[in-house]
BAMIKE-481957 format. One record per residue (C-alpha): residue in three letters; x, y, z. Coordinates in Angstrom, 3 decimals, m for minus. Example, Ala and Ser with C-alpha at 12.3 -4.5 7.8 and 13.67 -1.06 7.14 Angstrom:
BEGIN
@residu=ALA	xx=12.300	yy=m4.500	zz=7.800
@residu=SER	xx=13.670	yy=m1.060	zz=7.140
This chain:
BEGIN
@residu=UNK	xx=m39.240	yy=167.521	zz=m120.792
@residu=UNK	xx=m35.377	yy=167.873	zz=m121.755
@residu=UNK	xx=m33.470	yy=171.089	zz=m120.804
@residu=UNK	xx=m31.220	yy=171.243	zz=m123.776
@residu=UNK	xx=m28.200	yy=173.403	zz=m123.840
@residu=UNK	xx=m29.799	yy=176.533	zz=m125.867
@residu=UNK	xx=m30.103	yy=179.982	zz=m124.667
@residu=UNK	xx=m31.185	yy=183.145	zz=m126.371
@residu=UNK	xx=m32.173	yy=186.856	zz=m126.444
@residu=UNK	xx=m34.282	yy=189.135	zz=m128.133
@residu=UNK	xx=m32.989	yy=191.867	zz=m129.658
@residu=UNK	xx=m33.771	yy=194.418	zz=m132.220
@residu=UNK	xx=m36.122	yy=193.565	zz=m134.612
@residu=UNK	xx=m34.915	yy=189.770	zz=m134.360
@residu=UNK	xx=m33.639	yy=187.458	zz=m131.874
@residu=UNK	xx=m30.099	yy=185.745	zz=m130.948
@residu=UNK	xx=m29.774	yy=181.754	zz=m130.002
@residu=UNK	xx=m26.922	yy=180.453	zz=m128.917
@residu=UNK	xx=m25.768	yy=176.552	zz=m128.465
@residu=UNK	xx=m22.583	yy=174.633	zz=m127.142
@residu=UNK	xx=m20.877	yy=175.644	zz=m129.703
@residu=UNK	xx=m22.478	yy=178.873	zz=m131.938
@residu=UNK	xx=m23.881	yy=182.384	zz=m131.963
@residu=UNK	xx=m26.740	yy=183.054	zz=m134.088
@residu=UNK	xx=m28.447	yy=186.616	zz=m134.454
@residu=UNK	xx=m31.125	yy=186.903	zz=m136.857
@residu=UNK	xx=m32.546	yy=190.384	zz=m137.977
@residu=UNK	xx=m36.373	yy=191.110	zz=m140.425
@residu=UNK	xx=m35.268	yy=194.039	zz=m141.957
@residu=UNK	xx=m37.455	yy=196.557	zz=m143.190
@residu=UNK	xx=m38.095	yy=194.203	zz=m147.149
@residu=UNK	xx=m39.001	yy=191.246	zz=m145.139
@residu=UNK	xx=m35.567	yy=189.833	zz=m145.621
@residu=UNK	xx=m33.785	yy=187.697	zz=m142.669
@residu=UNK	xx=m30.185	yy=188.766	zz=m142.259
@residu=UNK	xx=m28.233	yy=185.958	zz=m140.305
@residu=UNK	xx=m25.060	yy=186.677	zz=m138.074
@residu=UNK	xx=m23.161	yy=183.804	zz=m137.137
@residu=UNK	xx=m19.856	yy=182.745	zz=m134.861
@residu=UNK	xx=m18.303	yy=180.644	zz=m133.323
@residu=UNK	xx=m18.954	yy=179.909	zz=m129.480
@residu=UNK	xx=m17.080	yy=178.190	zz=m126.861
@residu=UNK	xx=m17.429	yy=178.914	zz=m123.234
@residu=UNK	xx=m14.310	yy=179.385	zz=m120.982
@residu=UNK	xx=m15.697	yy=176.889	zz=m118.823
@residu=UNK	xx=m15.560	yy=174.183	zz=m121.364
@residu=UNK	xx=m12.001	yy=175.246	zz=m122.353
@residu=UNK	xx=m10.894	yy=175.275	zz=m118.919
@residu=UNK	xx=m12.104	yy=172.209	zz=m116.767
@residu=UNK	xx=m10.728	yy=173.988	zz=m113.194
@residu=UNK	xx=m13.973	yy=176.539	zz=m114.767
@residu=UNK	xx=m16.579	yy=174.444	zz=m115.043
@residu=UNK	xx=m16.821	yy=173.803	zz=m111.385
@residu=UNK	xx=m20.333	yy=174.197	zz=m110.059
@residu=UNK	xx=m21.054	yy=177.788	zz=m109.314
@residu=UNK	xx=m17.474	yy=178.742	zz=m110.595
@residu=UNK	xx=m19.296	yy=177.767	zz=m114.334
@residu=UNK	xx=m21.933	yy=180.145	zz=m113.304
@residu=UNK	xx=m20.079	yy=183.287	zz=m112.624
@residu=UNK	xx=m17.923	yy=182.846	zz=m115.974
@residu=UNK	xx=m21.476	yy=182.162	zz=m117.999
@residu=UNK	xx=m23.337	yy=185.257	zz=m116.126
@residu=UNK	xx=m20.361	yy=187.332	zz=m117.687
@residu=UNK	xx=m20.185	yy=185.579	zz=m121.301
@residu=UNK	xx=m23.678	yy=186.289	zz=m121.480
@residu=UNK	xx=m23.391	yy=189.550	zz=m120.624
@residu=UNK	xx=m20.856	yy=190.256	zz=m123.330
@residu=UNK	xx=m22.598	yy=188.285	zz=m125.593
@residu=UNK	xx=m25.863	yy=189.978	zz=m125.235
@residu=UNK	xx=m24.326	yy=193.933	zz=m125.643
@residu=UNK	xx=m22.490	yy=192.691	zz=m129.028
@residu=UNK	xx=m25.468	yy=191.717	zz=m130.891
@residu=UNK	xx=m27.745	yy=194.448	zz=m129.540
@residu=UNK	xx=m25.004	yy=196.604	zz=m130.910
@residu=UNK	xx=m25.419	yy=194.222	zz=m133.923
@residu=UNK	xx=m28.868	yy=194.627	zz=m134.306
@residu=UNK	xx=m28.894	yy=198.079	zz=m133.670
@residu=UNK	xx=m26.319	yy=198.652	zz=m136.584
@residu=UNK	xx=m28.775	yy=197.200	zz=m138.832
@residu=UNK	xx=m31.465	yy=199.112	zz=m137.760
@residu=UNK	xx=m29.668	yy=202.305	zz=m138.194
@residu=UNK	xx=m28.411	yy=201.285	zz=m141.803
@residu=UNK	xx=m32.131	yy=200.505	zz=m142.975
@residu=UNK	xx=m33.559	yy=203.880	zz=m141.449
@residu=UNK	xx=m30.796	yy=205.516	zz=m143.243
@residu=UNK	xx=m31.064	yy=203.119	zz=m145.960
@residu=UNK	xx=m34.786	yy=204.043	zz=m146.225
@residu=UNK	xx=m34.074	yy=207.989	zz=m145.869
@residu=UNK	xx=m31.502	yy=207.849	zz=m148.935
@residu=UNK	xx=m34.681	yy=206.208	zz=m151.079
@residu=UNK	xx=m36.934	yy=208.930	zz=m149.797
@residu=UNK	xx=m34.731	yy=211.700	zz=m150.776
@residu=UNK	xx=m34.257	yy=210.066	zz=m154.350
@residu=UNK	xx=m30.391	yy=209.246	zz=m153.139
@residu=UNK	xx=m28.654	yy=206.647	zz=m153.943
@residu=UNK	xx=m27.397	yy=204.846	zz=m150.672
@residu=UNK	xx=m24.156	yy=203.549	zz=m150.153
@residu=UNK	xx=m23.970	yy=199.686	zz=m149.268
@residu=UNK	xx=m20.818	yy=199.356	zz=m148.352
@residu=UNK	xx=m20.483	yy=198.437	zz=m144.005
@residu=UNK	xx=m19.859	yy=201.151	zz=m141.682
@residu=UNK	xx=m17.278	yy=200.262	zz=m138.871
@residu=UNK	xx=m18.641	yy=200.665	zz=m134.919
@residu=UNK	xx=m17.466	yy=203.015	zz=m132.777
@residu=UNK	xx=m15.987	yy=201.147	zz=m130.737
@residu=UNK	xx=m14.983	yy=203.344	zz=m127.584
@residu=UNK	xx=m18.394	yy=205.346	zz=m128.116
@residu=UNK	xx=m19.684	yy=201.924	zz=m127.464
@residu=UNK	xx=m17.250	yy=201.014	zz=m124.367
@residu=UNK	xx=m18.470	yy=204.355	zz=m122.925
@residu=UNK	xx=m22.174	yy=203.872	zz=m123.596
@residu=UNK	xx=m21.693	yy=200.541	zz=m121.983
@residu=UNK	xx=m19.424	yy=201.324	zz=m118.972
@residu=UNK	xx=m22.329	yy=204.776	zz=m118.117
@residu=UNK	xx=m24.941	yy=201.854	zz=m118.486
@residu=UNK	xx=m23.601	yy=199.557	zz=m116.028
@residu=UNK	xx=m22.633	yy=202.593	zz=m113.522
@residu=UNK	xx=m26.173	yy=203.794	zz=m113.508
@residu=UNK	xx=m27.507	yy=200.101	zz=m113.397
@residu=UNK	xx=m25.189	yy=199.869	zz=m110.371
@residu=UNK	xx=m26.454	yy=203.007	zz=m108.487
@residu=UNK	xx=m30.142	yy=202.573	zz=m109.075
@residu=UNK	xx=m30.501	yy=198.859	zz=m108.450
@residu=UNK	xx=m27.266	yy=198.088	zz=m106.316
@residu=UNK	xx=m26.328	yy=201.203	zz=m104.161
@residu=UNK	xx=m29.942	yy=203.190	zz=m104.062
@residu=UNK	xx=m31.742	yy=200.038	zz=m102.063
@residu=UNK	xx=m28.872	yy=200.116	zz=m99.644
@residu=UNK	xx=m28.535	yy=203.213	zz=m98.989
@residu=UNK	xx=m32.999	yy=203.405	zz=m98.879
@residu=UNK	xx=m32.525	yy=200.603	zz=m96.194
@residu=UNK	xx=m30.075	yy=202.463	zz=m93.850
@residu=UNK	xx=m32.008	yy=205.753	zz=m93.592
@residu=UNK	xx=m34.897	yy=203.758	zz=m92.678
@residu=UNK	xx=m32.588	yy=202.470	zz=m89.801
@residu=UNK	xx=m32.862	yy=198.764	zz=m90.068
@residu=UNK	xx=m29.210	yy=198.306	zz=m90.740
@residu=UNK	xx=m28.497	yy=196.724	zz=m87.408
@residu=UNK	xx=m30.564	yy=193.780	zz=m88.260
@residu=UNK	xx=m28.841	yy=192.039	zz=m90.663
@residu=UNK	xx=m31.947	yy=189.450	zz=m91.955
@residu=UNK	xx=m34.255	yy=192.512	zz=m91.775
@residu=UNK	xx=m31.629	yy=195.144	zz=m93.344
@residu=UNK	xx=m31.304	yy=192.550	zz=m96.628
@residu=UNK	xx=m35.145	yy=192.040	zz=m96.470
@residu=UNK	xx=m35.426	yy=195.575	zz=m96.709
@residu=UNK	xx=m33.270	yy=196.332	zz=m99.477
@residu=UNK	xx=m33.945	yy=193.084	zz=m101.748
@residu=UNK	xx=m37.674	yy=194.444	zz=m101.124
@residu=UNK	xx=m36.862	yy=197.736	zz=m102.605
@residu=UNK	xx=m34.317	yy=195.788	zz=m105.139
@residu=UNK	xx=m37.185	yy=194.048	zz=m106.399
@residu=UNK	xx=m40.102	yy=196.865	zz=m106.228
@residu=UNK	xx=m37.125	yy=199.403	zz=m108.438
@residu=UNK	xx=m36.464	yy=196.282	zz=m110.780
@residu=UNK	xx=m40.319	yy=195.386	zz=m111.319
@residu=UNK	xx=m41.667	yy=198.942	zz=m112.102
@residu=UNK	xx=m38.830	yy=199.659	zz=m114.373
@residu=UNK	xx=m39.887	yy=196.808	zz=m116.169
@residu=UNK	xx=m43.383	yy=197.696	zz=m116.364
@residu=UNK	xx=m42.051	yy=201.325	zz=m117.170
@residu=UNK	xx=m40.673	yy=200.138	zz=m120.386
@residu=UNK	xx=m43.392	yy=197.531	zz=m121.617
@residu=UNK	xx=m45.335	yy=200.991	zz=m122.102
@residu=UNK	xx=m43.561	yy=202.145	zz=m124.677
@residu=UNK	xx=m44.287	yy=200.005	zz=m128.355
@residu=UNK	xx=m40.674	yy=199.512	zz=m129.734
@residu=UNK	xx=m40.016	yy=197.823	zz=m126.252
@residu=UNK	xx=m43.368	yy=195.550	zz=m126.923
@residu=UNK	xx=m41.847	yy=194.633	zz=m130.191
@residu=UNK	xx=m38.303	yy=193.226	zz=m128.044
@residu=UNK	xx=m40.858	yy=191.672	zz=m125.847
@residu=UNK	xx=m42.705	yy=189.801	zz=m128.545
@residu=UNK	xx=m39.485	yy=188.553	zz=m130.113
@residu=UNK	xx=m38.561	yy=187.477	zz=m126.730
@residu=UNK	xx=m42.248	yy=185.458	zz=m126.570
@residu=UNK	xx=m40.711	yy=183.986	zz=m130.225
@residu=UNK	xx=m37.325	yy=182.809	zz=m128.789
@residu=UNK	xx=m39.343	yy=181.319	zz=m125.653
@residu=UNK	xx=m41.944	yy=179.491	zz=m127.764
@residu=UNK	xx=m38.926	yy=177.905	zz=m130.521
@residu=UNK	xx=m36.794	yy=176.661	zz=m127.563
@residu=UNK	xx=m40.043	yy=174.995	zz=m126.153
@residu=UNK	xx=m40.587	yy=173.675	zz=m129.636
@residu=UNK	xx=m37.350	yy=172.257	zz=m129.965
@residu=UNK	xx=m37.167	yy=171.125	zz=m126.566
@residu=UNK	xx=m40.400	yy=168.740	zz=m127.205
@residu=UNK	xx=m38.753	yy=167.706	zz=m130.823
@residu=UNK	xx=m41.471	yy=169.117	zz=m132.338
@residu=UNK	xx=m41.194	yy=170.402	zz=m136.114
@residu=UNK	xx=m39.544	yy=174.338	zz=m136.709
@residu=UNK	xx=m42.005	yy=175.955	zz=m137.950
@residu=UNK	xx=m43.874	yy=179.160	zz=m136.810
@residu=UNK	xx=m47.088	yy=177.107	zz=m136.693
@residu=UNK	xx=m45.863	yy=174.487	zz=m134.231
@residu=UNK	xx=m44.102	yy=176.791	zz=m132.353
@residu=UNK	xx=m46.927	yy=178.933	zz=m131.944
@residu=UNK	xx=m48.860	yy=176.209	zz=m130.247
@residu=UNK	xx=m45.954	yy=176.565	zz=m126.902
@residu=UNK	xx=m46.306	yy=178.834	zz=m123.991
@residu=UNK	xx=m44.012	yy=182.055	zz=m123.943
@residu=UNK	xx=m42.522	yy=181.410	zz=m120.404
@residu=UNK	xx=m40.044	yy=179.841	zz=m119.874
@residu=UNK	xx=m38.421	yy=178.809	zz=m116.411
@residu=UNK	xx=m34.964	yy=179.466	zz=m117.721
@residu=UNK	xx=m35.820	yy=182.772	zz=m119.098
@residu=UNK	xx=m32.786	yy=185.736	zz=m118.006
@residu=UNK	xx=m36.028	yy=187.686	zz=m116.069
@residu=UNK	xx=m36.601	yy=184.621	zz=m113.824
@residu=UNK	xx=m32.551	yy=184.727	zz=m113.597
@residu=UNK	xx=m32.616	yy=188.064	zz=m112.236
@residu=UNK	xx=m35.500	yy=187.109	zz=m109.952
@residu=UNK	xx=m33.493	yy=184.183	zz=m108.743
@residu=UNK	xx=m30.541	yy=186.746	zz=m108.199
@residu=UNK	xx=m32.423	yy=189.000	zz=m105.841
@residu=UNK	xx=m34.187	yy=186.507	zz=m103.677
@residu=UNK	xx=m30.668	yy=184.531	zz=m103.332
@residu=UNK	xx=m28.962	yy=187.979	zz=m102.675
@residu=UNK	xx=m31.084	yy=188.441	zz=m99.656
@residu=UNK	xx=m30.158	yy=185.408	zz=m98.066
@residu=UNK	xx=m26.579	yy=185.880	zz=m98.782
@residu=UNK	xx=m25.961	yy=189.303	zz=m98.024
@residu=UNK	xx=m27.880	yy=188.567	zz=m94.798
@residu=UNK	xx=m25.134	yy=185.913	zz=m93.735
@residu=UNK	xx=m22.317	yy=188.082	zz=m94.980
@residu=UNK	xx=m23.447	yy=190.846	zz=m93.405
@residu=UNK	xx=m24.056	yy=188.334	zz=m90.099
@residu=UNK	xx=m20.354	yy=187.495	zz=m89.981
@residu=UNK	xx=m18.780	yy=190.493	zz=m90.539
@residu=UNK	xx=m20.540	yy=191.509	zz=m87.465
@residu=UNK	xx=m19.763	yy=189.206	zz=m85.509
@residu=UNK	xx=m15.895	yy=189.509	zz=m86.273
@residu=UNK	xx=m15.643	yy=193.288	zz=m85.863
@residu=UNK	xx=m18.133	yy=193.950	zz=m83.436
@residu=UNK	xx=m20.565	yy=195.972	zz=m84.942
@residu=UNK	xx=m23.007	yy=195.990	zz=m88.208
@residu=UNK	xx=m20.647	yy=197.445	zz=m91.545
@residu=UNK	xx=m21.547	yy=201.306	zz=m92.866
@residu=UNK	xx=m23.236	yy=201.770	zz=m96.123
@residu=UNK	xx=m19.788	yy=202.242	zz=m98.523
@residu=UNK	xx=m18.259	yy=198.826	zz=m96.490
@residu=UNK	xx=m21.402	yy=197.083	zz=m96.796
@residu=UNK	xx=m21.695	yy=198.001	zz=m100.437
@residu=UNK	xx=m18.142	yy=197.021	zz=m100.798
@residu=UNK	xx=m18.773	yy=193.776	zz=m99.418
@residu=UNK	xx=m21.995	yy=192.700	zz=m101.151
@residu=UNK	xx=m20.446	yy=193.773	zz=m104.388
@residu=UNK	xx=m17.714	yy=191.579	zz=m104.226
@residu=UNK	xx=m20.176	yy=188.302	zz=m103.216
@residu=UNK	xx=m21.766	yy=189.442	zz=m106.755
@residu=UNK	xx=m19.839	yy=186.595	zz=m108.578
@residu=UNK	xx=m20.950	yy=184.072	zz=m106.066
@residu=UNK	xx=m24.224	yy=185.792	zz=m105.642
@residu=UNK	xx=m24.222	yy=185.124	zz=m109.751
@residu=UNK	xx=m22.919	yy=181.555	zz=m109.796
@residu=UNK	xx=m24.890	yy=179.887	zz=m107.040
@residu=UNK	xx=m28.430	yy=181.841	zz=m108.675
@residu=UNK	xx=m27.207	yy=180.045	zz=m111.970
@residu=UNK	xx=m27.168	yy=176.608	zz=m110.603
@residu=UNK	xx=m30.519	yy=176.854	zz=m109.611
@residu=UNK	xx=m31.446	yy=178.217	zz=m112.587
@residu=UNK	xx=m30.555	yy=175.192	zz=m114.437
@residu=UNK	xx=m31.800	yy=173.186	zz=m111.769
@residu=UNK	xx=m34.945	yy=174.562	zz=m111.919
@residu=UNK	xx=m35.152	yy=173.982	zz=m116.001
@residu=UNK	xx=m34.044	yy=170.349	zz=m115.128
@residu=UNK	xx=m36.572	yy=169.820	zz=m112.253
@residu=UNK	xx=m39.837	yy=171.842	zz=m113.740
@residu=UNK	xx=m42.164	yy=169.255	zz=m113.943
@residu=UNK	xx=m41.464	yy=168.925	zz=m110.197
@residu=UNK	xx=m44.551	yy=170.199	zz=m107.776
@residu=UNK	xx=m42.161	yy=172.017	zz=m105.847
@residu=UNK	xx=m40.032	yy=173.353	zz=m108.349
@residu=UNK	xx=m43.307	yy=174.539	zz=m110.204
@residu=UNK	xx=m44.064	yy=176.455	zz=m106.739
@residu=UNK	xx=m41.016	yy=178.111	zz=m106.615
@residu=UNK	xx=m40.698	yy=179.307	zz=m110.495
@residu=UNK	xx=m44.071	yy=180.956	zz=m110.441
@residu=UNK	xx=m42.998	yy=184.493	zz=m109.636
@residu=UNK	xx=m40.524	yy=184.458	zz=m112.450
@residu=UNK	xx=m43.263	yy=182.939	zz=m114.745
@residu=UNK	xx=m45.499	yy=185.751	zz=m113.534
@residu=UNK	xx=m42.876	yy=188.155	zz=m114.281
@residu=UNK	xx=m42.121	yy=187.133	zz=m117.871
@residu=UNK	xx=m46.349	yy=188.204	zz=m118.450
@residu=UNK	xx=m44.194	yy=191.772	zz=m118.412
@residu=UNK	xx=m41.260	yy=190.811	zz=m120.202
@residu=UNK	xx=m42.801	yy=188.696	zz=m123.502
@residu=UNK	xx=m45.644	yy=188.736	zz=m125.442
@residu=UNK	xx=m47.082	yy=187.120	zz=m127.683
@residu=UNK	xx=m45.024	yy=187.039	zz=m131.356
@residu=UNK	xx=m46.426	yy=187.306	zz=m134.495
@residu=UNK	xx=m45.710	yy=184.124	zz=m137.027
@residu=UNK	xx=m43.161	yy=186.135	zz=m139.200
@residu=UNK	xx=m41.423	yy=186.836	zz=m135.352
@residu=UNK	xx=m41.218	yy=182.920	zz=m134.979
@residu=UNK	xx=m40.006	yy=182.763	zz=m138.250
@residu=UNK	xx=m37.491	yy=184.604	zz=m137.347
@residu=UNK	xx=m36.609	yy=183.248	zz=m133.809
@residu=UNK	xx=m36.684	yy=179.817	zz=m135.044
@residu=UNK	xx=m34.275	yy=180.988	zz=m138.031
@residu=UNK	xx=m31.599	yy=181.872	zz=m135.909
@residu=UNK	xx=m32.420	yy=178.575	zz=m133.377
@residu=UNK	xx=m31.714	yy=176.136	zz=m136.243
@residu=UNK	xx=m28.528	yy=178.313	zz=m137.537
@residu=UNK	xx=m27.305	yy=178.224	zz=m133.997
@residu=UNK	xx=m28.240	yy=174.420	zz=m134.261
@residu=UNK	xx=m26.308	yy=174.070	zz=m137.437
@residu=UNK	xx=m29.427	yy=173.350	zz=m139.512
@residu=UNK	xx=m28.989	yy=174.909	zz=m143.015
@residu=UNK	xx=m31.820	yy=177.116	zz=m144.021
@residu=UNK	xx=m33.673	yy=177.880	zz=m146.995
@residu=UNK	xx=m35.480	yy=180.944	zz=m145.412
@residu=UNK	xx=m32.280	yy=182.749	zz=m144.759
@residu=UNK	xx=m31.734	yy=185.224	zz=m148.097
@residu=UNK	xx=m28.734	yy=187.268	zz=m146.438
@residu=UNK	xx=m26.263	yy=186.493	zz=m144.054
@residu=UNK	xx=m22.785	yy=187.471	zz=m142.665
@residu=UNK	xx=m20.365	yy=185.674	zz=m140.511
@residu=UNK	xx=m18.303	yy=186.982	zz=m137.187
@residu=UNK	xx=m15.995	yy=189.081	zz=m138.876
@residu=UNK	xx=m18.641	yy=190.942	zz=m141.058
């Protein structure tokens, strides 16, 4: 099977694809209509070839993405917002204004920048410091077992925290819809909701098996970091220099975990490879379900947009600067 250069997310009430060279988000609003975002996409490490070193190319994608996927969450969750109001207006026998409203821009930076800070205490910080009052920081290999242990035990029952609640089910069916669509594509089958329905919804280059990847190949690396820093000063690093240091290898930590990401997506119908993707595979039974056909519709919508297909199906649709 090919492992074509398309990537997406699900977001609210729709999904966003991206290929080498565009961003599509696609939105059902609340009428049934598809609204259609669209830009332009290059990546830094195709612009710059000193950037698309292996690993380097990582590092600068695990960041794109990142920025990427926040802007048409915000996106989505604009529209959603406008349609609840939209629908409030109607209920109240008002007449709703159309006309765009602006984002907040700094409100967002903020929301953003407390995200990341609490992302980075609970899953970053919290395992280490969990691991050094248990007093196994002297072992380096057992120290990083430790915390990647607790890393991953935080990571998976936050996960399962959130499939509990139904508006997160419906992300995690539109992220079965992008799954199944790139699948579809991927095996040149036909667009449609029917064929696409006939795919699996895990995928070994999904962003959950990414963070899976990220954690096992943290433990290892920390572990060696950790190792040598010993051995030059003489004794194992406290909890705020240990931090320090492992948050620094995050950008190799990134790149390396991306390289056998894509490895993995090139390699899958290898028996080993196939071994060591199952626990991401397992994880995605969590993070997708299965869509509904309008939800493929949908998905596949913004796939072929992001492809550069023109489509009938899409009734409203803005570009970047919308």
């Amino acid at each position: 099977m090919p492992d074509l250069n398309v990537g997406g997310q699900a977001v609210i009430e729709g999904v966003m694809m991206r290929s080498k060279d565009r961003i599509a988000t696609a939105v059902r609003i609340p009428d049934g209509r598809i609204l259609v975002k669209t830009e332009p996409y290059s990546s830094l490490s195709n612009r710059k070839k000193i950037l698309s070193l292996p690993i380097l190319r990582g590092a600068i994608s695990f960041v794109e993405m990142l920025i990427i996927g926040i802007r048409t969450l915000n996106f989505s969750a604009d529209i959603a917002m406008q349609e609840a109001e939209k629908e409030e207006a109607l209920s109240k026998g008002e007449v709703y204004n159309e006309k765009e409203k602006k984002s907040n821009n700094l409100m967002l930076g903020f929301s953003v920048l407390f995200a990341m800070t609490v992302g980075i205490f609970l899953f970053f910080f919290l395992p280490l410091a969990f691991a050094s009052w248990l007093g196994v920081e002297k072992e380096a290999i057992g120290f990083n077992l430790m915390a990647g242990g607790i890393r991953l035990t935080m990571f998976i029952l936050y996960v399962w925290g959130i499939s509990l609640f139904s508006e997160f089910n419906r992300i995690f069916q539109y992220h079965g819809a992008e799954h199944k669509s790139i699948y579809a594509h991927e095996m040149g089958d036909e667009l449609t909701p029917e064929s696409a329905s006939k795919h699996t919804r895990f995928h070994p280059r999904c962003g959950t098996s990414f963070i899976l990847i990220v954690a096992l190949n943290a433990i290892a690396m920390y572990a060696i970091s950790d190792t040598i820093y010993s051995l030059l000063v003489g004794h194992p690093p406290t909890l705020l220099t240990r931090f320090g240091i492992h948050f620094s290898l995050l950008p190799l930590v990134a790149g390396s975990s991306y390289e056998l990401l894509k490895l993995s997506g090139k390699t899958r119908d290898n028996k080993l490879t196939q071994i060591l993707i199952k626990p991401g595979l397992w994880l995605q039974k969590i993070t997708t379900k299965e869509p509904s056909k309008d939800q493929l519709e949908v998905a596949i919508v913004a796939l072929e947009t992001a492809l550069g297909v023109t489509n009938s199906r899409i009734v409203s649709e803005r570009t970047a600067s919308s």
